[in-house]
C-alpha positions as a Markdown table, in Angstrom:
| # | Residue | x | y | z |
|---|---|---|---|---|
| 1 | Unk | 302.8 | 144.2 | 126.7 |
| 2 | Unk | 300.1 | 141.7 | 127.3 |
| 3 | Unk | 297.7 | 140.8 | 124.4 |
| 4 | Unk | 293.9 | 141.9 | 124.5 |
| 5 | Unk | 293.2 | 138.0 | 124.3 |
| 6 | Unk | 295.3 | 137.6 | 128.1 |
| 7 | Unk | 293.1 | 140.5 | 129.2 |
| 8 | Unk | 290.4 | 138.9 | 128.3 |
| 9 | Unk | 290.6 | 135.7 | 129.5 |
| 10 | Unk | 292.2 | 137.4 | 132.7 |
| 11 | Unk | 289.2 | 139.3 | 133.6 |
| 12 | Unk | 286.6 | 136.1 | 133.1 |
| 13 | Unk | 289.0 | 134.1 | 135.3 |
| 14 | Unk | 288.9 | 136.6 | 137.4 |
| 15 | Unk | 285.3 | 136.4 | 137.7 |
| 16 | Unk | 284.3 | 132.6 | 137.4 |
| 17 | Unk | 286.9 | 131.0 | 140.1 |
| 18 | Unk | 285.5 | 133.3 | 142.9 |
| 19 | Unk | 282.2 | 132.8 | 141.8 |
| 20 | Unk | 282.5 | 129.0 | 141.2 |
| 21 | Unk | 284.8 | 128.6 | 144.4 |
| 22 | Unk | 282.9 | 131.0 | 146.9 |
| 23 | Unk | 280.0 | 132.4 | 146.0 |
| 24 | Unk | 277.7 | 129.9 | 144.3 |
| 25 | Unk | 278.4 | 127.6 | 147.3 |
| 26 | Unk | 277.8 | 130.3 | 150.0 |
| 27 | Unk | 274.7 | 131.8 | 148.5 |
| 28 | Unk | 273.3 | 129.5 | 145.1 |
| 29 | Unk | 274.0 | 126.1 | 146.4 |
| 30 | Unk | 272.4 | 123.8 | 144.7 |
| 31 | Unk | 269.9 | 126.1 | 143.3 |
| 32 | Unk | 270.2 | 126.1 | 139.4 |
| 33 | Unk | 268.0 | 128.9 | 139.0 |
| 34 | Unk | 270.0 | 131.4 | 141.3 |
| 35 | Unk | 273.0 | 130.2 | 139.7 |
| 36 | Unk | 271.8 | 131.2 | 136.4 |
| 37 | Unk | 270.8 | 134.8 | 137.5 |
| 38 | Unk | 273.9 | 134.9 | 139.1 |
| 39 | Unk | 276.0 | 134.0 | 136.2 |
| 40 | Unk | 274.2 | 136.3 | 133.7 |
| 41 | Unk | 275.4 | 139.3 | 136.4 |
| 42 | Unk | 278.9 | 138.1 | 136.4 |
| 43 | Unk | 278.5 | 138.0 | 133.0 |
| 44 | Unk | 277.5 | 141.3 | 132.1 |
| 45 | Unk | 279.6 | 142.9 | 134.5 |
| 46 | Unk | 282.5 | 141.4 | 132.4 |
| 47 | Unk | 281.5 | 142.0 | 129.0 |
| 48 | Unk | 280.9 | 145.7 | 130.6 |
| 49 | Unk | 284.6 | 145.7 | 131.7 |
| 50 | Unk | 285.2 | 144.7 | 128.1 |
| 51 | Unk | 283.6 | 147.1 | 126.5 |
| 52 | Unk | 285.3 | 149.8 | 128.4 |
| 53 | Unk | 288.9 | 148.8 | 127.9 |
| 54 | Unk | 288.5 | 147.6 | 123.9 |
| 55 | Unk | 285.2 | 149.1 | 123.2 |
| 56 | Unk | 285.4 | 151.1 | 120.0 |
| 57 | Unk | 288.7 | 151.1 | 119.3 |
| 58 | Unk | 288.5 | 148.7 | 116.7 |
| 59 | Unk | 290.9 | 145.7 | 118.2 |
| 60 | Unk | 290.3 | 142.3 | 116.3 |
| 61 | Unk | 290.6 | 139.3 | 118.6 |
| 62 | Unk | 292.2 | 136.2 | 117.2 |
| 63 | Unk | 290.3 | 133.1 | 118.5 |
| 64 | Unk | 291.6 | 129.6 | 115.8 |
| 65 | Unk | 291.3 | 130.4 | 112.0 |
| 66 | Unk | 289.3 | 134.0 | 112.3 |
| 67 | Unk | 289.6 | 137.4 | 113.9 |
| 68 | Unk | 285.9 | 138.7 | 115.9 |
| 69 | Unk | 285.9 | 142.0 | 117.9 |
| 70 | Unk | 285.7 | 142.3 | 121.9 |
| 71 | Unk | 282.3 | 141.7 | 122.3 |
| 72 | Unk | 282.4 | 138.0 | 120.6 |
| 73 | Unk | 285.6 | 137.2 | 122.1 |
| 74 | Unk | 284.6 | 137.7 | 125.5 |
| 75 | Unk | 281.3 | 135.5 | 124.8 |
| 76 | Unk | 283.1 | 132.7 | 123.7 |
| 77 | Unk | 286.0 | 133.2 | 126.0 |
| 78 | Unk | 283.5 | 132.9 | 129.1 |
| 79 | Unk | 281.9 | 129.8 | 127.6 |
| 80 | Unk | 285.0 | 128.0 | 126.9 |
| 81 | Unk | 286.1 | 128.9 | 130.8 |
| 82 | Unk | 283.1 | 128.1 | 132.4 |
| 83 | Unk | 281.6 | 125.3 | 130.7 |
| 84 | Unk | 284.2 | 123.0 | 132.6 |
| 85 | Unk | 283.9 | 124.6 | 136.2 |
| 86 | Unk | 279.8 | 124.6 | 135.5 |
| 87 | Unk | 279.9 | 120.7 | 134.6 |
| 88 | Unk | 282.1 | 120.0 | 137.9 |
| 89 | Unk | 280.2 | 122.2 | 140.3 |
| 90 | Unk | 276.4 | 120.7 | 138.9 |
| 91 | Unk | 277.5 | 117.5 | 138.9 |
| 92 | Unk | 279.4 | 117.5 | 142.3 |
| 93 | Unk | 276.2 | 119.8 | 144.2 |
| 94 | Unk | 273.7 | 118.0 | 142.1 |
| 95 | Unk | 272.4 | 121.0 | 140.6 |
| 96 | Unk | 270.7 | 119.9 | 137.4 |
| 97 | Unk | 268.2 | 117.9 | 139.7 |
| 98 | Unk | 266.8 | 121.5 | 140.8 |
| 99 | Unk | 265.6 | 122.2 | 137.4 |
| 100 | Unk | 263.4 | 119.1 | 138.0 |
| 101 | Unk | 261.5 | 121.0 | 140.4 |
């Protein structure tokens, strides 16, 4: 049996490497601002998936010294996976200069 953290984590990889590795290129570019819309719809589509596999069943998430229920876990989990991918990808398209703009 797999732990709800694995699921997770599973589902936002499942999300961020496509949309890092395929579809920013193909249709954000270098665009910050489509990125960001993008990424907040990627995002709730996942926290949605959350919520219907763990939603109300009362499942603690274990995430260092502290347990926090789906809807944290999932934040933090998404931050923690995308914050590395993000830096890459801005820094290698040379996003943040579109925010100048």
């Amino acid at each position: 049996m797999t732990s709800p953290e694995l699921i997770i984590i599973g589902i936002n990889l499942a999300f961020i490497i496509p949309a890092y590795f395929y579809f920013y290129p193909k249709y954000a570019g270098s665009n910050g601002n489509k990125i960001a819309g993008y990424d907040l719809l990627i995002n709730i589509v996942v926290l949605c998936i959350a919520f219907f596999i763990f939603g109300g069943q009362g499942i603690m998430f274990s995430i260092i010294f502290t347990s926090i229920n789906w809807f944290w876990f999932t934040l933090i989990a998404y931050a923690a996976l995308e914050i590395p991918l993000m830096l890459w990808y801005f820094k290698k398209n040379d996003v943040w200069a579109s925010f100048a703009e």
